[in-house]
C-alpha positions in Angstrom: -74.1 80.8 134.7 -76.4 77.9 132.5 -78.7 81.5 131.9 -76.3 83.4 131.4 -74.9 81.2 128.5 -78.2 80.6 127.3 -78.5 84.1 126.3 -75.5 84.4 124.9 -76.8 81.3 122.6 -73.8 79.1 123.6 -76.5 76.7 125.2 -80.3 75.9 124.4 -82.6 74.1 127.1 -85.9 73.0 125.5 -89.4 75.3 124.9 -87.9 78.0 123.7 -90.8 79.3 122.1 -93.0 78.8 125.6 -90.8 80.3 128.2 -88.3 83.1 127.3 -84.6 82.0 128.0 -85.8 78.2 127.4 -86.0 75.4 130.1 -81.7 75.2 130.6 -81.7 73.2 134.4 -84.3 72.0 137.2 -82.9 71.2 140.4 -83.8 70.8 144.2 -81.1 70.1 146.3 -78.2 68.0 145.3 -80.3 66.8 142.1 -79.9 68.6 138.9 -81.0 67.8 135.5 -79.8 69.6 132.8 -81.9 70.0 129.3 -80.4 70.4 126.4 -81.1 70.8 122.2 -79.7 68.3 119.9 -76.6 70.1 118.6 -73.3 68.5 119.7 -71.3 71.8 119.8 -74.0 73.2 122.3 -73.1 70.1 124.2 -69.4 70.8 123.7 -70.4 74.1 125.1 -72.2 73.2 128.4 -69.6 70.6 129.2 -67.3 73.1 129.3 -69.6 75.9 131.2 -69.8 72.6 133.8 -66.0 72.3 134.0 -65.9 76.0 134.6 -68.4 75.5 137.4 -66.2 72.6 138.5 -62.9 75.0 138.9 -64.6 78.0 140.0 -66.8 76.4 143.0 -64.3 74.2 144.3 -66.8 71.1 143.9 -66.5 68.4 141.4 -69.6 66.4 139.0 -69.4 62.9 138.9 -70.1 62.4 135.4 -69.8 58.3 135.9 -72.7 58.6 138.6 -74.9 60.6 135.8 -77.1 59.2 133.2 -77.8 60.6 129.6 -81.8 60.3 128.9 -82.7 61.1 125.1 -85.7 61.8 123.8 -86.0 61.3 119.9 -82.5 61.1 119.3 -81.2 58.3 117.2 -78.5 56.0 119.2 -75.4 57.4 117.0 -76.0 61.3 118.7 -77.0 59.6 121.9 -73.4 57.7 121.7 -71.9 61.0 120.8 -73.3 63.1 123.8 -72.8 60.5 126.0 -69.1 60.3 124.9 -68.7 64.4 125.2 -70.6 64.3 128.8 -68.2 61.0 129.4 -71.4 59.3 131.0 -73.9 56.3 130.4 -76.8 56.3 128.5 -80.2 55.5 130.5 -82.9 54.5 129.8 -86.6 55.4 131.0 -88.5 55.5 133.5 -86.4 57.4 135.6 -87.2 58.4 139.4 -86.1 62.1 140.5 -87.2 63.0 143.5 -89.2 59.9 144.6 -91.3 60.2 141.1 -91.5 58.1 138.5 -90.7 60.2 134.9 -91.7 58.5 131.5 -91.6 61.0 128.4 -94.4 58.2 127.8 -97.6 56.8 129.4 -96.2 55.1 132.5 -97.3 51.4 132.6 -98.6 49.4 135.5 -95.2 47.8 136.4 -93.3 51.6 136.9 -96.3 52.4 139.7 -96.6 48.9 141.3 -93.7 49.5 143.3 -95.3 52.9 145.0 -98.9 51.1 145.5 -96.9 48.4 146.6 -95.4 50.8 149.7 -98.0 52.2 150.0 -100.2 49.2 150.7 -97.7 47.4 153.1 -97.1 49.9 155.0 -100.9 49.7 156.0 -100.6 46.0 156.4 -98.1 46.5 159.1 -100.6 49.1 161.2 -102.6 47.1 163.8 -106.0 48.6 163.0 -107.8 47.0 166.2 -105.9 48.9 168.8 -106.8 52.6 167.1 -109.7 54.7 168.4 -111.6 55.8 164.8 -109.9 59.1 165.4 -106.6 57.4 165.7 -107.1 55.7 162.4 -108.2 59.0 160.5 -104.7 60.5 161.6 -102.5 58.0 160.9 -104.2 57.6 157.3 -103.8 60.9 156.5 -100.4 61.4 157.5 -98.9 58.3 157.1 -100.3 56.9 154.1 -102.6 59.9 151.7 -99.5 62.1 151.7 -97.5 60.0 149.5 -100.0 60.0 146.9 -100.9 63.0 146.4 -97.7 64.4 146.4 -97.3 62.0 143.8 -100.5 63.3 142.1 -99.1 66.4 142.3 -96.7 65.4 139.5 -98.1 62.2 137.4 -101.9 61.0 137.0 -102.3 58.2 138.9 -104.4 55.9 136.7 -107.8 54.4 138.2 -106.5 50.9 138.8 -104.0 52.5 141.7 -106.4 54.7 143.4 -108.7 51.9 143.7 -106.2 49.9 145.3 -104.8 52.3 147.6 -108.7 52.9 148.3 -109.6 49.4 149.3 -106.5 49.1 151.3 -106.9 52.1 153.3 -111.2 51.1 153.5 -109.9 47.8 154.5 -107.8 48.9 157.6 -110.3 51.8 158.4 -113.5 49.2 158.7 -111.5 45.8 158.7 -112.1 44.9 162.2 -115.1 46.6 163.4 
């Protein structure tokens, strides 16, 4: 449908000029985020393609649950979007599926939280009871696989992978 309209120039996503038919939606599950240009009659436009959706699928959007992230707008269109989606504004960072997004650099305070995790849950593990073997396996499926799916997404800066290092040295060699 969002495609559909987007070729039909009722709606614009962003990139337009990098990938044919623009970037309209990304979603995985029961997440969606929905990009779109700043022109407030293309807004009026998808608001209405999402009350189609709405009457055709049966299901309904909880606009009150949703958050309006802009990028570069000034706070009078932000107000107006917000007003035509009849949601709040946010703010960034935002977290979509587990990730921390910034349009920016992320700072040390929006990936503390994850190291944070990260780090107790290796404190909890009782490293003396664990063959070497043991240790190796519960590292690598416990604790690597949340960073590097993170990885997957963000840089991790220096300071973090050091930390998560020296934890994960720490339980590995703490009480030899």
């Amino acid at each position: 449908m969002l495609k559909k309209a987007a070729s039909q120039n009722l709606i614009s996503g962003l990139l337009p000029h990098v990938i044919p038919g623009d970037v309209v939606s990304l979603q995985y599950a029961d997440d969606t985020i929905l990009f779109l240009e700043k022109s407030t009659q293309k807004a009026r436009n998808f608001k209405w393609l999402l009350s189609c959706f709405e009457n055709l699928s049966g299901m309904k959007i909880n606009f009150h649950k949703s958050d309006l992230m802009t990028i570069n707008i000034d706070d009078t269109v932000a107000s107006e979007f917000a007003q035509i989606f009849c949601c709040k504004k946010g703010s960034f960072p935002i977290k979509y599926l587990g990730v921390p997004l910034h349009y920016d650099k992320l700072k040390k305070e929006d990936l503390q939280p994850i190291i944070d995790r990260i780090i107790k849950g290796i404190s909890g593990w009782l490293g003396r009871y664990l063959t070497y073997k043991g240790k190796i396996i519960l590292l690598c499926a416990g604790i690597i696989s949340i960073p590097a799916y993170l990885m997957s997404v963000i840089k991790f800066p220096k300071w973090a992978i050091n930390a998560i290092n020296s934890q994960m040295a720490h339980f590995f060699w703490g009480n030899v």
